[in-house]
N, C-alpha and C positions, 0 to 999 in steps of 0.2 A: 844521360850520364849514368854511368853503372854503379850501383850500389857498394858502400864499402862493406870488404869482407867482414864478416862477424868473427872473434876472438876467444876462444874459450886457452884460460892459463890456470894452468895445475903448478900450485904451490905447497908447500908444508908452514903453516902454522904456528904460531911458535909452542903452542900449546901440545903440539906433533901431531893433529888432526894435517890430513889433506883438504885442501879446497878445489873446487873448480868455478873460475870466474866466468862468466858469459858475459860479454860485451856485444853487442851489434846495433845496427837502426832499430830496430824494432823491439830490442829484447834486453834486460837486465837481470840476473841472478846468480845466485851462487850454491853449492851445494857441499855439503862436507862428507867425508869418506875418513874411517879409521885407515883404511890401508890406501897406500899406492897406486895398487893396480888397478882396485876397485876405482880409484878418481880418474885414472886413464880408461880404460872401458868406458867408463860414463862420457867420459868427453866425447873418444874417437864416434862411440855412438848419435852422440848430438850433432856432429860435426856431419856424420852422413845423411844424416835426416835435413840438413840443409842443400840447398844449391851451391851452395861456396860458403866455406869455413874455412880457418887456423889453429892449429892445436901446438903451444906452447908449452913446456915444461921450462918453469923457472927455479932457479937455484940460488936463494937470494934475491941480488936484483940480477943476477947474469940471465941470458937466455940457455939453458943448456940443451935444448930442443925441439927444433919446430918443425910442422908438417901441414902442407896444406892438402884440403877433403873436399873432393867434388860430390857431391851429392846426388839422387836423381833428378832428371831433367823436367821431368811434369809432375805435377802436384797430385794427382792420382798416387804417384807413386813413394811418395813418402810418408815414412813413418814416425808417427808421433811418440815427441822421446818426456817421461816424465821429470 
């Protein structure tokens, strides 16, 4: 059975920091970002360093964008994301 995709959801805070959550089998974290853009960069980045990811923007509790990220196929070739 195939593994479920791991989740990373880019939210605002109520404090106005960005966060990005990482959910998957294997993995839990979270990272905060003053700007926006800087927490999407970070994601889309995690997200390719995987085999299969989702990259969500939420707005509240709405979804307001999601994107799913194939990664490389062999482990050679993936990049380690801090």
């Amino acid at each position: 059975m195939a593994e479920p995709t791991p989740v990373l959801s880019i939210t605002r805070t109520p404090d106005g920091v960005w966060s990005v959550n990482e959910r998957g089998p294997e993995r839990i974290a979270i990272a905060y970002f003053p700007k926006k853009w800087d927490a999407l960069k970070h994601a889309v980045k995690a997200a390719k360093a995987k085999p299969r990811a989702r990259v969500v923007v939420l707005e509240g509790s709405d979804v307001r964008l999601s994107r799913d990220y194939t990664g490389p196929s062999s482990p050679g070739e993936r990049v380690e994301v801090p």
